[in-house]
VEXDREN-2710 file (C-alpha; in Angstrom, 1 decimal):
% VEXDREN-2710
k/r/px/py/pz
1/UNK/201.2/175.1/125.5
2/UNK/197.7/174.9/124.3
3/UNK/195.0/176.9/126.2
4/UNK/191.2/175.3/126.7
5/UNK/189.1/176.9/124.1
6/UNK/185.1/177.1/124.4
7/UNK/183.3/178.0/121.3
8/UNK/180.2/179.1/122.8
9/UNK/178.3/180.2/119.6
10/UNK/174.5/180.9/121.4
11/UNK/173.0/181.4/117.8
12/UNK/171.0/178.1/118.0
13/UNK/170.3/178.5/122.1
14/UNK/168.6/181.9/120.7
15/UNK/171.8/184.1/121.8
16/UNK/173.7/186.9/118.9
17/UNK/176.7/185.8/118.4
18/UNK/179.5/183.4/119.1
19/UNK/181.8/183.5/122.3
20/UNK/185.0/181.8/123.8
21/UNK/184.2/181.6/127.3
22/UNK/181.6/183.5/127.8
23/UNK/178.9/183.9/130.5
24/UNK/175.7/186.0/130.5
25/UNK/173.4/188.0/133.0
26/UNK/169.4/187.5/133.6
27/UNK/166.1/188.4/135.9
28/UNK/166.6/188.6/139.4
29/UNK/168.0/185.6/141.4
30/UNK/164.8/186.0/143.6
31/UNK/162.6/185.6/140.8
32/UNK/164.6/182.4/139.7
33/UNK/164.2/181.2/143.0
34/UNK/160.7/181.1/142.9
35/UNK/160.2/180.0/139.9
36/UNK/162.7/176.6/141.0
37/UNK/159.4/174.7/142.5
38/UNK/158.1/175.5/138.8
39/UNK/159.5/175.1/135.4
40/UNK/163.8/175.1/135.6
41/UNK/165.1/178.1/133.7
42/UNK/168.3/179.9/132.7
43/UNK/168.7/182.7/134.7
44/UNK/170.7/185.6/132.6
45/UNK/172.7/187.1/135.5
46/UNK/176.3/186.9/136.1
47/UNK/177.0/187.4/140.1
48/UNK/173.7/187.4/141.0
49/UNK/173.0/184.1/139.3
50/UNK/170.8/181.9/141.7
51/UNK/173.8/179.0/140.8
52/UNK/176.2/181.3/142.8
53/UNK/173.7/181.6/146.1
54/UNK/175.1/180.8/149.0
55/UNK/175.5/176.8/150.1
56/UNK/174.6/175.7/146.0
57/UNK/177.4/172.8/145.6
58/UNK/177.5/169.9/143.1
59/UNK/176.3/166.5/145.4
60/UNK/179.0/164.0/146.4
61/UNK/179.4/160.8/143.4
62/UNK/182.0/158.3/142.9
63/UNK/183.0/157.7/139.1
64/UNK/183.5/154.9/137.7
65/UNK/186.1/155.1/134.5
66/UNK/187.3/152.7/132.4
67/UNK/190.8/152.3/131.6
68/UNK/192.3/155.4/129.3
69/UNK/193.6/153.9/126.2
70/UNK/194.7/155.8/122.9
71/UNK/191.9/154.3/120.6
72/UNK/189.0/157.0/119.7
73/UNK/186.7/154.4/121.2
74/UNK/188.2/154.2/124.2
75/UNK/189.1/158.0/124.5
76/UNK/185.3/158.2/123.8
77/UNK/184.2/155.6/126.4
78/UNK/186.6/157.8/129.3
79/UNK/185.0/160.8/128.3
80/UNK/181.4/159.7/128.6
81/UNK/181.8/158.2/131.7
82/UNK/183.5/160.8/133.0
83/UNK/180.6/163.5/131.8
84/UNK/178.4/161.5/133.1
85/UNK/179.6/161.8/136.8
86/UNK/179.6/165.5/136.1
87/UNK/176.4/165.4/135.0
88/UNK/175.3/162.9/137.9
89/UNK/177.4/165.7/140.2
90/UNK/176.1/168.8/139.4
91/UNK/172.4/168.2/138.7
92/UNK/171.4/168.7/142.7
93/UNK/173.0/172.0/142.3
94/UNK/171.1/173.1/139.0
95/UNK/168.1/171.7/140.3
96/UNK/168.4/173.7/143.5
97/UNK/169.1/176.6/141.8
98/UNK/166.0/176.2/139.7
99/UNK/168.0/175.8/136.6
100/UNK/168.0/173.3/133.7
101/UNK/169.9/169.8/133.0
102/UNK/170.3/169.4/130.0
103/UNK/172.7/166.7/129.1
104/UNK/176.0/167.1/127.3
105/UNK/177.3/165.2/124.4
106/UNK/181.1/164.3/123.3
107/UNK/182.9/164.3/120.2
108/UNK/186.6/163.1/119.6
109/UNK/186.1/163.4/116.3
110/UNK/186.7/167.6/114.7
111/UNK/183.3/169.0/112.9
112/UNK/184.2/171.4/109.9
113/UNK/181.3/173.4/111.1
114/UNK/178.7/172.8/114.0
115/UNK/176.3/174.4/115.6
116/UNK/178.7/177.2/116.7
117/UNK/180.5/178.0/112.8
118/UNK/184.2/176.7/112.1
119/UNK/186.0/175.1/114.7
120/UNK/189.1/176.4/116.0
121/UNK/192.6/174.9/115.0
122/UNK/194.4/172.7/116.9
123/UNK/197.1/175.7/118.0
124/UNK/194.0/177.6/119.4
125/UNK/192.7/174.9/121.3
126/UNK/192.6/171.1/122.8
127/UNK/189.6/171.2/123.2
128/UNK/186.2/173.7/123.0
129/UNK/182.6/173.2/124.3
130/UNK/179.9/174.6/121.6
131/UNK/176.9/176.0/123.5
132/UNK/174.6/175.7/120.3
133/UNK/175.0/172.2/120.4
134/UNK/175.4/171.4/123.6
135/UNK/178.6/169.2/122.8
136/UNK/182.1/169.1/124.0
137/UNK/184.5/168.5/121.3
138/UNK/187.7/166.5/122.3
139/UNK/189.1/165.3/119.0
140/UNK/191.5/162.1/119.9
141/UNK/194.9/163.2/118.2
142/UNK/194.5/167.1/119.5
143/UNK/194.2/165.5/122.9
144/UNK/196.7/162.8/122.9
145/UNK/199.1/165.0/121.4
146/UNK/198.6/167.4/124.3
147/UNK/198.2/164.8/126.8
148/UNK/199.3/161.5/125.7
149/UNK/197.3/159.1/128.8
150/UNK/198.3/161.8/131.4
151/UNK/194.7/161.3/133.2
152/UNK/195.0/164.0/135.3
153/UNK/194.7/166.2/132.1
154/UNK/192.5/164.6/130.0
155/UNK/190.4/164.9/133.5
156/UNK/190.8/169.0/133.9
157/UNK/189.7/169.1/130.5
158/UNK/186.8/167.9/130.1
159/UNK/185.7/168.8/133.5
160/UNK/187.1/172.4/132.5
161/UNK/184.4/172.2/129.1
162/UNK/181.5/170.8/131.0
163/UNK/182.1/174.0/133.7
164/UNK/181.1/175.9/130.3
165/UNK/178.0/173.6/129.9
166/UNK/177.1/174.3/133.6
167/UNK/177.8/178.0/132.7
168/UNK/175.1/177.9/129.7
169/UNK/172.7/176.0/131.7
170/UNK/172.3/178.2/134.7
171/UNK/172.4/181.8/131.9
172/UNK/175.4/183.1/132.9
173/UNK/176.7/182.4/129.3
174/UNK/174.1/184.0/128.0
175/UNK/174.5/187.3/130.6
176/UNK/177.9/187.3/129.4
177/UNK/177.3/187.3/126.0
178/UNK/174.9/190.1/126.6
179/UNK/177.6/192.5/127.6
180/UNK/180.1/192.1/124.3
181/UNK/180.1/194.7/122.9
182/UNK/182.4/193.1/119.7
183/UNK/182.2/190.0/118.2
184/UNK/185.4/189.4/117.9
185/UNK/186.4/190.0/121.3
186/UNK/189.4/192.1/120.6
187/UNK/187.8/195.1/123.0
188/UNK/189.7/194.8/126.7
189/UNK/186.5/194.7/128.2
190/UNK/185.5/191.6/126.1
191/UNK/188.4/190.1/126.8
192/UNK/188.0/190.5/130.4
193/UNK/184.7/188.9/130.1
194/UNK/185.8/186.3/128.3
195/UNK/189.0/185.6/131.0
196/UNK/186.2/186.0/133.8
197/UNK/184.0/182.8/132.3
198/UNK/187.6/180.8/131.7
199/UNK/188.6/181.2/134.9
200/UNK/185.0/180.3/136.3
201/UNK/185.2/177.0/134.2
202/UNK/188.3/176.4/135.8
203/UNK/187.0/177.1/139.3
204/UNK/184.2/174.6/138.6
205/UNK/186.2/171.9/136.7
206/UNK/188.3/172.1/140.0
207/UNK/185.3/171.9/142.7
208/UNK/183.4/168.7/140.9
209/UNK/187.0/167.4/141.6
210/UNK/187.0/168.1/145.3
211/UNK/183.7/166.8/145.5
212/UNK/184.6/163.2/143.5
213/UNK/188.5/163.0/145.1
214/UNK/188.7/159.8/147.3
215/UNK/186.0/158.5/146.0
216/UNK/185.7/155.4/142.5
217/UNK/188.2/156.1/140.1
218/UNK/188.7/159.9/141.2
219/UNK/191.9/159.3/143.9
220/UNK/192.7/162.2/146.3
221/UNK/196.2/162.3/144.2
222/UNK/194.4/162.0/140.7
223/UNK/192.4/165.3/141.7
224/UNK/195.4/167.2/143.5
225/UNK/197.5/166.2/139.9
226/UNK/194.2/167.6/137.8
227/UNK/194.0/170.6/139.7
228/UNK/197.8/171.4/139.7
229/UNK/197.2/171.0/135.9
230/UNK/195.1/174.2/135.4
231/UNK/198.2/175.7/136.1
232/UNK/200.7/174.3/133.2
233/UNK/198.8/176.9/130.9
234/UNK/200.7/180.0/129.2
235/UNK/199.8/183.5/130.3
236/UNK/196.7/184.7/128.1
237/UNK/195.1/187.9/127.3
238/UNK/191.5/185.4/127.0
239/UNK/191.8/182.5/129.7
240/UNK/194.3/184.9/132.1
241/UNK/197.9/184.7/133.7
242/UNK/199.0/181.5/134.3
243/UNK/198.5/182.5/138.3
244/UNK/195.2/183.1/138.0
245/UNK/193.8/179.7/136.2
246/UNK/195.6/178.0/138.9
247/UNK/194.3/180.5/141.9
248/UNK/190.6/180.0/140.7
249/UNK/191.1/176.2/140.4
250/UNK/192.1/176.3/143.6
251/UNK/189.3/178.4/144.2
252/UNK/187.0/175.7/143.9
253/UNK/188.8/173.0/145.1
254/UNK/189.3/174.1/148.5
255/UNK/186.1/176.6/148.7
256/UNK/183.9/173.6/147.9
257/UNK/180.7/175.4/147.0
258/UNK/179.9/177.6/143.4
259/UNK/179.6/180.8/145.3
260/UNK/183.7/180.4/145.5
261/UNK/183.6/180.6/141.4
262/UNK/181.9/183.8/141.6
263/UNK/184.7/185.8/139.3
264/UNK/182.3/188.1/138.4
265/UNK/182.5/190.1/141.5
266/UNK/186.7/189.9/142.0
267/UNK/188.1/193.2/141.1
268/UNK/189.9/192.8/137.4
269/UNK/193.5/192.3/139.3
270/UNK/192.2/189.1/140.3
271/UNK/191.2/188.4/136.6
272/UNK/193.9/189.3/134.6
END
């Protein structure tokens, strides 16, 4: 199986270098607090990050999606619609955070190069989210072959990729980022940086879920089938054991606020 892949080059949001799944630290959480009823701004810390305060949660919405067809068009109107519920979702936590909105966009169709280099190949990923850019790219045939009209998984995946643009707007991408200390990742402690901002975008794909299921086109069985897909994933030394993307999904999905996606203050057994 094909893990999620997030190319978060940060060269064009003014970071060094690029990252797959990455986070990143900032000021203090009190000084982004204050600064909430003034201009919103990334805040580059990873635990302390005013997005994982206490009682921040992404506000109730009921999506509306079209029907899930196997056209790039129609792949393309699903997607949108369904990052626009995210977005609708978790702007009230951004915002009280004091943190940016920007908005997302989405691709189905494969760049050579974007904002964040090369892309990856299709055996390295389904799909990646390029911070530089701001753009999830979900090109139709890598999807459709992974998941054919399963919409369960085409709805962990995006929702997985936008947990990476909520990561880059609230600065933890960019604390993360901070603490590489190789570009190419291949360090242990990199790679358990990179596994703690996976498993984070799987613990907030999963609680937008609990916060839509019941509700529009989001059943209570769609979202117990989406979650319960985080965990079809091979063991990786990046995106962690199989266990653990499902045990952070679930995270979310039953802790119902962000503070329950903190990974960056579980102990590394909880990580790996």
């Amino acid at each position: 199986m094909v893990a999620f892949f997030v190319t978060l080059a940060l060269v064009a949001a003014g970071f060094p270098h690029e990252v797959a799944g990455h986070a990143v630290t900032a000021p203090g959480a009190e000084q982004a607090l204050g600064a909430a009823a003034k201009e919103p701004r990334a805040v580059r810390e990873l635990a302390n990050n005013p997005l994982l305060a206490a009682g921040i949660a992404p506000g109730a919405v009921a999506c509306a999606l079209p029907d899930l067809g196997r056209a790039p068009d129609q792949l393309l109107a699903y997607y949108r619609a369904l990052t626009g519920c995210l977005e609708k979702s978790w702007h009230p936590a951004l915002d009280k955070a004091g943190e940016p909105t920007l908005p997302v966009t989405v691709s189905v169709t494969l760049p050579a190069h974007s904002a964040c280099g090369s892309a990856p190949t299709e055996n390295e990923a389904v799909a990646y989210y390029c911070g530089g850019d701001t753009t999830i790219y979900a090109p139709a045939d890598w999807m459709l072959n992974d998941a054919g009209l399963n919409r369960a998984r085409h709805i962990a995946t995006i929702s997985h990729e936008y947990g990476h643009h909520v990561q880059r707007e609230s600065g933890i991408l960019a604390a993360a980022t901070q603490k590489m200390s190789s570009s190419d990742e291949d360090s242990p402690a990199d790679k358990e940086l990179t596994r703690r901002i996976e498993l984070q975008a799987n613990c907030f794909g999963a609680l937008f879920l609990a916060i839509a299921a019941g509700n529009g086109s989001i059943s209570r069985s769609l979202a117990n089938a989406a979650v319960a897909d985080y965990g079809r994933t091979n063991d990786s030394d990046t995106h962690g054991s199989r266990k653990h993307q499902l045990s952070w999904a679930k995270a979310g999905y039953e802790g119902k606020t962000a503070k329950s996606c903190d990974t960056w203050s579980a102990p590394g057994s909880a990580v790996s």
